[in-house]
FIPA-490143 format. One line per field, with one value per residue: x, y, z of N, C-alpha, C in turn; residue number from 1; chain. Coordinates in steps of 0.001 Angstrom, whole numbers, plus 500000, padded with zeros to 6 digits. Each point is the difference from the previous one (the first is absolute). Layout:
N
nc1	c(X,...)
nc2	c(Y,...)
nc3	c(Z,...)
cac1	c(X,...)
cac2	c(Y,...)
cac3	c(Z,...)
cc1	c(X,...)
cc2	c(Y,...)
cc3	c(Z,...)
guro	c(NUM,...)
marti	c(A,...)
***
This chain:
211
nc1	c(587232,499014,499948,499743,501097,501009,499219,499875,501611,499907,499238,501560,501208,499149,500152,501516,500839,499262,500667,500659,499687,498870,501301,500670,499002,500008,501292,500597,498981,500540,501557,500076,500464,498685,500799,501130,500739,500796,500086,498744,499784,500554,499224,498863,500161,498590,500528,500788,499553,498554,500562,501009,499094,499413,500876,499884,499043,500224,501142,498811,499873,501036,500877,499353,499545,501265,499264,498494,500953,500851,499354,499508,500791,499552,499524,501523,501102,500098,498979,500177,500663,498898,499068,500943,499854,498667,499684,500521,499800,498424,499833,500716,499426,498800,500458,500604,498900,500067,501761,500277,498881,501084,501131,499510,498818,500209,501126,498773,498731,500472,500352,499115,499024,500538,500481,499360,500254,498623,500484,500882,500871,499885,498209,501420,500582,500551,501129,500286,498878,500868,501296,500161,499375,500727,500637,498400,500095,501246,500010,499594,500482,500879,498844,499475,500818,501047,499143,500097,501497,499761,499163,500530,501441,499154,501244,499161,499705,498923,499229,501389,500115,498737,500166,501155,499008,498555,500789,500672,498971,499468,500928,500137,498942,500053,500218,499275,499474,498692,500153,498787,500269,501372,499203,499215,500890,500707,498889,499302,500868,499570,498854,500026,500861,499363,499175,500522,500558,498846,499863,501069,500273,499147,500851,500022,499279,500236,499614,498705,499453,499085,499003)
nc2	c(662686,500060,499017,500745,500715,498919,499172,501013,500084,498713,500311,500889,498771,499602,501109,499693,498960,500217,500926,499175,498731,501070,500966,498970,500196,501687,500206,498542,499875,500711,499262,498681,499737,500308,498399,500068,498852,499500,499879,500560,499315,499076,500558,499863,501110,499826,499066,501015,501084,499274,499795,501216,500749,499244,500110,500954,499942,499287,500752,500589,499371,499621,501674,500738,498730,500120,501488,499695,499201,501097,501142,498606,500090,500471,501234,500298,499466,498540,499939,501234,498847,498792,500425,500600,498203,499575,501197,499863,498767,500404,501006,498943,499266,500599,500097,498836,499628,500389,499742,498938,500110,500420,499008,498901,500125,500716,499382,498569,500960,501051,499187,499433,501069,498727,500024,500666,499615,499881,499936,500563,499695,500839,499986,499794,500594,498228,500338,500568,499132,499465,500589,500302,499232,499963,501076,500118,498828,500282,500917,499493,498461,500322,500808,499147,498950,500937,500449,498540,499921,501026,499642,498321,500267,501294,499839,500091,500963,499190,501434,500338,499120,500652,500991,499872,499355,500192,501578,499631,499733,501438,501030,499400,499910,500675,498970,499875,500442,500209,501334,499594,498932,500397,500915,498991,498765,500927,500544,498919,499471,500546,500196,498951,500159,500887,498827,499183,500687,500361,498727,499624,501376,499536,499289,500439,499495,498694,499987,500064,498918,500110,500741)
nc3	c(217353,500429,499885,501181,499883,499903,501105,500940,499708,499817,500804,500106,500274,500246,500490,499885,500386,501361,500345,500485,500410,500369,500170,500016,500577,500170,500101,499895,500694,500628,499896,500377,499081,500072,500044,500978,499200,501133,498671,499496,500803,499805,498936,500853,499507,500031,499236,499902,499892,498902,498568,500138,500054,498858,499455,500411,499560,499340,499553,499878,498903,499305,499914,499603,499180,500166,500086,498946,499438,499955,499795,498971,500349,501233,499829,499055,501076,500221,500119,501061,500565,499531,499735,501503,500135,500214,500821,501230,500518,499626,501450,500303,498883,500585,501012,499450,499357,501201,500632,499335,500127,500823,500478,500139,500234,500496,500347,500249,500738,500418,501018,500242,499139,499134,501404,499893,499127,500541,498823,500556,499980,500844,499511,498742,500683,500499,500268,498818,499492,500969,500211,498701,500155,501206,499355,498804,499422,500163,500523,499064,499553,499898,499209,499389,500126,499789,499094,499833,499925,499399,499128,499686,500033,499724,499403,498728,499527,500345,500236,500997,500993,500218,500379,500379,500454,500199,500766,500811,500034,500098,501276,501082,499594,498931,499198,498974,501560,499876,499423,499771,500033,499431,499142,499870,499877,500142,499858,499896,499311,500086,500229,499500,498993,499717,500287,499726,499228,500224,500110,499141,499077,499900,500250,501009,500596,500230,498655,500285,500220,498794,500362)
cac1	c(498609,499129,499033,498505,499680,499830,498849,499442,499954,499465,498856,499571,500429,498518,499069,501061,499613,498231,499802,501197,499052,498796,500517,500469,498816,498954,500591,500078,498511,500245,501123,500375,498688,499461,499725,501373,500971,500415,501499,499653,499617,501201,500373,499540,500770,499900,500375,501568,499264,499694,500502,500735,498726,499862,500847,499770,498856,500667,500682,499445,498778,500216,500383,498484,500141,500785,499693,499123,500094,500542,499428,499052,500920,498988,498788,499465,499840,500252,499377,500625,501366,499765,499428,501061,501569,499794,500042,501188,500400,499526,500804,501170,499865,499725,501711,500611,499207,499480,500767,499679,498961,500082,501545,500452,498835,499933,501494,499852,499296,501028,500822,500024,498816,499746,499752,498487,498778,499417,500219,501487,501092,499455,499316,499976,501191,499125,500211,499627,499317,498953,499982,498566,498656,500302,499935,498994,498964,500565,499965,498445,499589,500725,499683,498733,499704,499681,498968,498947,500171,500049,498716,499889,500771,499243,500960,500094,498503,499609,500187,501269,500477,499217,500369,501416,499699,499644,500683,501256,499447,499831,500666,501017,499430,501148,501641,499438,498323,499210,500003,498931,500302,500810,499321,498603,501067,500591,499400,500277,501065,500687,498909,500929,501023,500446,498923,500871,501576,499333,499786,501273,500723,499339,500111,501678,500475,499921,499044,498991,498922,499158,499127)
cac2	c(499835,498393,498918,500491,501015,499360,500080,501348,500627,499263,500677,501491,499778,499214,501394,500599,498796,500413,501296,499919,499176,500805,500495,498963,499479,501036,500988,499341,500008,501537,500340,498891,499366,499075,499441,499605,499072,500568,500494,501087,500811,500229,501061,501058,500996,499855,498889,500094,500389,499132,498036,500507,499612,498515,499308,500645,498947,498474,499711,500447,499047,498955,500277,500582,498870,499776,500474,499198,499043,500396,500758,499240,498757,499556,499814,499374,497863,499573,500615,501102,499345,499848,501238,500713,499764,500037,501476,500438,499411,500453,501611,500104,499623,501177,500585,499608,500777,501061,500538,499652,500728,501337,499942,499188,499576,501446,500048,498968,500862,500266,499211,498933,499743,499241,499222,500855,499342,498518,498925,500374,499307,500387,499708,498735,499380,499735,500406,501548,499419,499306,501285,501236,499223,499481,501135,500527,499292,499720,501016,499811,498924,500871,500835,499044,499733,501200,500723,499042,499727,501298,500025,499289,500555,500965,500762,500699,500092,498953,500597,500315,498697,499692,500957,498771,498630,500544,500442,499186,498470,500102,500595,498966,498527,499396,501628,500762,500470,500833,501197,500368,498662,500576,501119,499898,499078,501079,500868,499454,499404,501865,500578,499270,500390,501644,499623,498817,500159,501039,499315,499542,501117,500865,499304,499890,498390,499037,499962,499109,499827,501060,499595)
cac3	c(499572,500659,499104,499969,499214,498730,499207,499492,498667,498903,499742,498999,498344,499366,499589,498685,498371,498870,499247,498527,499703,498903,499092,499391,499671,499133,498399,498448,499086,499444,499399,499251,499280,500354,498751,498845,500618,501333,499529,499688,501334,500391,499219,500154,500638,501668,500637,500572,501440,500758,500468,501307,500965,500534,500281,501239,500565,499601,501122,501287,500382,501191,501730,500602,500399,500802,501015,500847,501019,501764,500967,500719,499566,500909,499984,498788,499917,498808,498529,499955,500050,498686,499225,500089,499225,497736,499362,499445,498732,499242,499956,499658,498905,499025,499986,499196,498899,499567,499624,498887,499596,500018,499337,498366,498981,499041,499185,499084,498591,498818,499577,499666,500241,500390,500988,500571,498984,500917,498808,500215,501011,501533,500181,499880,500945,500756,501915,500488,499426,501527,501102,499628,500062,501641,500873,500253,501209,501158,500092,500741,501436,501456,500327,500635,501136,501009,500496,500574,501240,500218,500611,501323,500892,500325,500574,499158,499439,499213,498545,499127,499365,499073,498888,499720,498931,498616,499459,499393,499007,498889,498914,500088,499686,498524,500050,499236,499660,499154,500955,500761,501000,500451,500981,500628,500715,500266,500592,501208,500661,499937,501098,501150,500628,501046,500934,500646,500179,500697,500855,500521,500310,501241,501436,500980,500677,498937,499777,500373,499082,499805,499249)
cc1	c(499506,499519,498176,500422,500163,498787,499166,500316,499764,498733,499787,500397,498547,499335,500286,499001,498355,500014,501091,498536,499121,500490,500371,498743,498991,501457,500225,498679,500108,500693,499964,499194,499393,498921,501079,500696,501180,501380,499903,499982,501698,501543,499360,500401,499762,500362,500947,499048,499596,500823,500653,499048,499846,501233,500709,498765,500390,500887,499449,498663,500541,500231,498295,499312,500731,499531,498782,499702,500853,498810,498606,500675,499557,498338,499542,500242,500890,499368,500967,501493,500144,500016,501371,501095,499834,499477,501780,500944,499831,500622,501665,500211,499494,501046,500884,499422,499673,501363,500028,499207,500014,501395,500187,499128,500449,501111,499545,499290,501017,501187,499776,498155,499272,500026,499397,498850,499572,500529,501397,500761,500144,499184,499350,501102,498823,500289,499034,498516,499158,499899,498796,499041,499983,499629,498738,499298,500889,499436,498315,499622,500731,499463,498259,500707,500864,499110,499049,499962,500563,498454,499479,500126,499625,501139,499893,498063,499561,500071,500742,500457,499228,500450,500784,500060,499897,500931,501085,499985,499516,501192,501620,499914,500866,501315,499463,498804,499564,500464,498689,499672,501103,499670,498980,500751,500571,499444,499450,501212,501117,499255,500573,501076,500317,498905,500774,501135,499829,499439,500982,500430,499148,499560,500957,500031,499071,498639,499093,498579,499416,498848,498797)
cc2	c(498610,499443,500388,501564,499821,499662,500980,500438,499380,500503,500901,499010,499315,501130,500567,498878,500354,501024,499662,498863,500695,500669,499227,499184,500291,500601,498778,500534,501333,500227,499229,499956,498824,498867,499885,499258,500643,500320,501252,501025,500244,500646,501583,501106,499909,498559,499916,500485,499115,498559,500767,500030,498659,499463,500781,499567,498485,500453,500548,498986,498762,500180,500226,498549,499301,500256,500256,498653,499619,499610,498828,498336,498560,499311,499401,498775,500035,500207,501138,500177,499974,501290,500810,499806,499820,501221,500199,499507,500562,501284,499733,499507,501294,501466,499654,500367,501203,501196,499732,501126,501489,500595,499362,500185,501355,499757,498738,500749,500248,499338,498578,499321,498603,499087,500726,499336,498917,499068,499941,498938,500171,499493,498059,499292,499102,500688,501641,499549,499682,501175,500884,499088,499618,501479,500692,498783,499862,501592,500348,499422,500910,500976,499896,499496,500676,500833,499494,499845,501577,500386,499460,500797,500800,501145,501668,500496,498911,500043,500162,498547,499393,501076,499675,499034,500389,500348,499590,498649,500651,500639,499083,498293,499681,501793,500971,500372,500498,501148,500580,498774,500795,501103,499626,499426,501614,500344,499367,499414,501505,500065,498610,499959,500912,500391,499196,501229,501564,499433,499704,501158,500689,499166,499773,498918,498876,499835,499322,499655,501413,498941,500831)
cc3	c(500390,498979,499948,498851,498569,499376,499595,499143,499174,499637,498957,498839,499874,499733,498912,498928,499764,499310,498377,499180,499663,498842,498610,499531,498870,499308,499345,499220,499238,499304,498675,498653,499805,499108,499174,500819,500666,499067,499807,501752,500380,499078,500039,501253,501795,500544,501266,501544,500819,500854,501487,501029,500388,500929,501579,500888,500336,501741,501917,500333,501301,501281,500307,500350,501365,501366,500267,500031,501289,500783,500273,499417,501208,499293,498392,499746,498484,498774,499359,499382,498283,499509,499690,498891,498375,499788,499890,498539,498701,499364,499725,498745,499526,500315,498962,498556,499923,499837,498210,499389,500195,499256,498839,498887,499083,499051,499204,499201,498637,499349,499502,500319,499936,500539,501211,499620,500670,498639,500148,500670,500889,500713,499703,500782,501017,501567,499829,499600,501121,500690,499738,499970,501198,500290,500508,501412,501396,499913,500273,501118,501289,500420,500494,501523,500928,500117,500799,501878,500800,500606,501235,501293,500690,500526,499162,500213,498731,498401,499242,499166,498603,498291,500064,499097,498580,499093,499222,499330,498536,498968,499634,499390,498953,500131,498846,499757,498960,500444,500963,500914,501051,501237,500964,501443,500741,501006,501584,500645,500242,501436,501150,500658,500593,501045,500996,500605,501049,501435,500809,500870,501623,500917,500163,500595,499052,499717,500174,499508,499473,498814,498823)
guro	c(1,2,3,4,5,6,7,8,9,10,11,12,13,14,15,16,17,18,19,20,21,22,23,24,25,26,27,28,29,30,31,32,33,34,35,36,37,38,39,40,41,42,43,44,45,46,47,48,49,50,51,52,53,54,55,56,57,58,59,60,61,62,63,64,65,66,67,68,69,70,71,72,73,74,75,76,77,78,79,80,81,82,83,84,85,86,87,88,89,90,91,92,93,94,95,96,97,98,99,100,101,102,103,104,105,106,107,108,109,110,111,112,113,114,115,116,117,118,119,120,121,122,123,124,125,126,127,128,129,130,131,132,133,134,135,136,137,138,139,140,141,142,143,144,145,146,147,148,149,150,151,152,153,154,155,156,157,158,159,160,161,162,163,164,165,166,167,168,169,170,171,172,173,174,175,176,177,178,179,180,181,182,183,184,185,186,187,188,189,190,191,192,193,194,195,196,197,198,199,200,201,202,203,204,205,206,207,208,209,210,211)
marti	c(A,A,A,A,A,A,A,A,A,A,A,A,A,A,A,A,A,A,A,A,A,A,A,A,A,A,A,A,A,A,A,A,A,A,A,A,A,A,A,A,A,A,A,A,A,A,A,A,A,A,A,A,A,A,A,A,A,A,A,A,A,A,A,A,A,A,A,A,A,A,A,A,A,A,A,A,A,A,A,A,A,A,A,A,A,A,A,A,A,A,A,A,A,A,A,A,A,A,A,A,A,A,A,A,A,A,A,A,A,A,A,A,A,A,A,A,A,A,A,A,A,A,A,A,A,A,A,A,A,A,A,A,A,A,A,A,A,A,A,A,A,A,A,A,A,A,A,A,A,A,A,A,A,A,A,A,A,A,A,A,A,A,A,A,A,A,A,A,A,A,A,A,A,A,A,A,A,A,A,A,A,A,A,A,A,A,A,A,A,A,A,A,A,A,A,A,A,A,A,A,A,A,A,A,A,A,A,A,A,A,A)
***
């Protein structure tokens, strides 16, 4: 397999993570209840589904990443360079929480509910203390100025980079959205990615400006 089909398939995994990203977007609002502290969400019967979803997302965000910035790693400059390495950063910190959040959190639910508690020893630890307060704005800022220099680039449809932005600034900005912040953030950063990753997939030789 060539390094040009790699990137193509990166394509379907960016087509995969939008369609996992809307989903994940519109059922918490549905499932969860809504207006209760995250101990309660993570005692609740659909928790287990979801956090597995996320956390299947978490791990396809960075390869789909990976591979559009393959594909304009040229045309996005350093700006691009930036953007690339504090999203990842970001996605591999939110890899790490978010196994937590799908494997552990359920066994601290029952086992040991308070340190779930934002008042808990967990949350008062200072290292796990910086990490979760580093994790929403690195994860933002990475995703602003790759989208930024995604746009620049003109390697993508303008638009997309733009529903990119948005998107993922809104639903990615803190680790515990609102659930309708959550959804609104979704829905475009969903329509981007599988805009982008449809782009990728249907070109056979290297991709080139579009506007």
């Amino acid at each position: 397999m060539t390094a040009r089909s790699l990137v193509r398939w990166a394509g379907v995994v960016a087509m995969l993570a939008g369609v996992l990203t809307l989903i994940l977007g519109i059922l918490p609002s549905v499932l969860l209840p809504a207006g209760q502290p995250v101990l309660e969400w993570v005692r609740d019967d659909q928790w287990a589904g979801l956090s597995v979803l996320a956390f299947v997302l978490a791990l396809l965000m960075p390869l789909a990443l990976t591979g559009l910035y393959a594909s304009e790693v040229e045309e996005a400059g350093r700006l691009g360079l930036v953007g690339f390495v504090l999203s990842v950063i970001g996605l591999l910190l939110f890899v790490a929480f978010q196994f937590d959040l799908a494997f552990v959190w359920p066994v601290l639910a029952s086992q040991a509910p308070g340190l779930i508690d934002y008042s808990g020893p967990m949350f008062g630890d200072r290292m796990f203390s910086v990490i979760h307060s580093l994790l929403g704005p690195v994860h933002m800022l990475g995703f602003v100025v790759f989208g930024v220099a995604t746009f620049r680039g003109r390697v993508f449809p303008r638009w997309s980079a733009v529903l990119f932005t948005v998107g993922m600034v809104l639903s990615a900005g803190i680790l515990f959205p609102p659930l309708i912040l959550r959804a609104i953030g979704a829905m475009p950063a969903a329509v981007a990615l599988v805009w982008m990753g449809t782009t990728l997939w249907s070109r056979k030789d290297q991709v080139r400006a579009a506007s």
